[in-house]
KEBA-915411 format. One record per residue (C-alpha): residue number from 1; residue in three letters; chain; x, y, z. Coordinates in steps of 0.5 Angstrom, whole numbers, plus 2048, in hexadecimal, padded with zeros to 3 digits. Example, Ala and Ser with C-alpha at 12.3 -4.5 7.8 and 13.67 -1.06 7.14 Angstrom:
<nodes>
- 1, ALA, A, 819, 7F7, 810
- 2, SER, A, 81B, 7FE, 80E
</nodes>
This chain:
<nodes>
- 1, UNK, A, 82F, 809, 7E2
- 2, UNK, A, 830, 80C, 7DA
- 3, UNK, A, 82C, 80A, 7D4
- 4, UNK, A, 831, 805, 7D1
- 5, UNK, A, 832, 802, 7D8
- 6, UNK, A, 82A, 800, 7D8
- 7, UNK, A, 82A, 7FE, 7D1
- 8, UNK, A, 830, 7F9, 7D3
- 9, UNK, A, 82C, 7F7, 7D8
- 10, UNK, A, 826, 7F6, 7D4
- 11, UNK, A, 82B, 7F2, 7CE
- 12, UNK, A, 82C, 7ED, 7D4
- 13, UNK, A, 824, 7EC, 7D6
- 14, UNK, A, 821, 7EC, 7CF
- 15, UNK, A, 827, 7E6, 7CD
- 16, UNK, A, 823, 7DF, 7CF
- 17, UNK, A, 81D, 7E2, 7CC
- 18, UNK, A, 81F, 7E4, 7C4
- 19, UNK, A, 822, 7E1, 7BF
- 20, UNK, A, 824, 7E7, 7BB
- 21, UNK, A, 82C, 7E6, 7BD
- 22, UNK, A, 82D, 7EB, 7B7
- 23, UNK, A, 827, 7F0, 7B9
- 24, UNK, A, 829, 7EF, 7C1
- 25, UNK, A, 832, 7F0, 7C0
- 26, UNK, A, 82F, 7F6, 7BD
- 27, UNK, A, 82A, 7F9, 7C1
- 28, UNK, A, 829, 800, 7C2
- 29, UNK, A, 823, 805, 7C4
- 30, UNK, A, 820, 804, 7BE
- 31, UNK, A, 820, 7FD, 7BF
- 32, UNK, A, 817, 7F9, 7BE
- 33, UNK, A, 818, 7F3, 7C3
- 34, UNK, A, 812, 7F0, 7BF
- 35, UNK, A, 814, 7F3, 7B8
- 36, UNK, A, 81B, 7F3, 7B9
- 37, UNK, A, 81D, 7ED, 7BE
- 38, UNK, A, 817, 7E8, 7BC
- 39, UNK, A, 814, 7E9, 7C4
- 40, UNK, A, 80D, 7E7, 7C5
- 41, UNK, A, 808, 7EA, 7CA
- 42, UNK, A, 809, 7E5, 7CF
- 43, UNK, A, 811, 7E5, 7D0
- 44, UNK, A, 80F, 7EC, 7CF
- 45, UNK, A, 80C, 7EC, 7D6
- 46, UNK, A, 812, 7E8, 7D9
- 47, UNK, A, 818, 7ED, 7D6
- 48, UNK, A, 813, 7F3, 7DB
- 49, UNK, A, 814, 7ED, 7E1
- 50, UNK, A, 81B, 7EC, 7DF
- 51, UNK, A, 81C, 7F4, 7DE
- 52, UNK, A, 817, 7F5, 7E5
- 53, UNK, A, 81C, 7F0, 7E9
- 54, UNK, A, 823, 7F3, 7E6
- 55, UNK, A, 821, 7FA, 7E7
- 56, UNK, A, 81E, 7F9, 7ED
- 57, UNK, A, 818, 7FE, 7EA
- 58, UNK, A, 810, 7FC, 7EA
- 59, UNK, A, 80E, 7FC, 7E3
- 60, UNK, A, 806, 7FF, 7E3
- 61, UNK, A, 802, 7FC, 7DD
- 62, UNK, A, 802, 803, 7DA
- 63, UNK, A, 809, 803, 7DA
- 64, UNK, A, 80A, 7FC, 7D6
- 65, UNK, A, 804, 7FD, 7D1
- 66, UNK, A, 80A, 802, 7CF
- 67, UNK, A, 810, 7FD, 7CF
- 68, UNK, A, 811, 7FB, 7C7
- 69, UNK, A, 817, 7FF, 7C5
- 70, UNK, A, 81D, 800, 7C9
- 71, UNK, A, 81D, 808, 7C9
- 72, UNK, A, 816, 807, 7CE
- 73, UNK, A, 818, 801, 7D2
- 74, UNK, A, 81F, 806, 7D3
- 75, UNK, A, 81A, 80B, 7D5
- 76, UNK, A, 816, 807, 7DA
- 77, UNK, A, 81B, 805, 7DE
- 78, UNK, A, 81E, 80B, 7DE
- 79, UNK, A, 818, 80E, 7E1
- 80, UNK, A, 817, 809, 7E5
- 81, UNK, A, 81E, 809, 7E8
- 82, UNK, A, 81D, 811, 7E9
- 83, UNK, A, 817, 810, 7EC
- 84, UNK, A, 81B, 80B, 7F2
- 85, UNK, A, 81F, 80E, 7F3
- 86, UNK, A, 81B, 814, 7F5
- 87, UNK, A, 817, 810, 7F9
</nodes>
């Protein structure tokens, strides 16, 4: 799954929890979810569980302390989904 790919898909997870519509059509690797897309802490949880179900990955507490700008939540599930498919 390419990049653009995976930030398509986040576009679609991360909708019903922002209101940025501006910030959200314009989303790119250097996009905050707190800073840019107005996303607090607790639906910060629910995009990882979101993110966990589409992608099929289990997300660890580590990898989601990481999770505030696209550019490293694109990194995580790329590792997790490499990590699959080794399995």
């Amino acid at each position: 799954m390419s990049k653009e790919e995976i930030i398509a898909e986040l576009k679609t997870i991360i909708k019903p929890y922002s209101e940025e519509t501006l910030a959200l059509e314009n989303i790119d690797e250097n996009t905050d979810f707190i800073t840019d897309l107005k996303i607090n802490s607790a639906n910060l949880v629910d995009i990882v569980l979101d993110i966990e179900e589409k992608f099929k990955i289990e997300i660890d507490n580590d990898s989601m302390a990481k999770m505030l700008t696209v550019k490293a939540t694109v990194e995580v599930i790329e590792s997790k989904l490499q990590t699959n498919v080794g399995e």
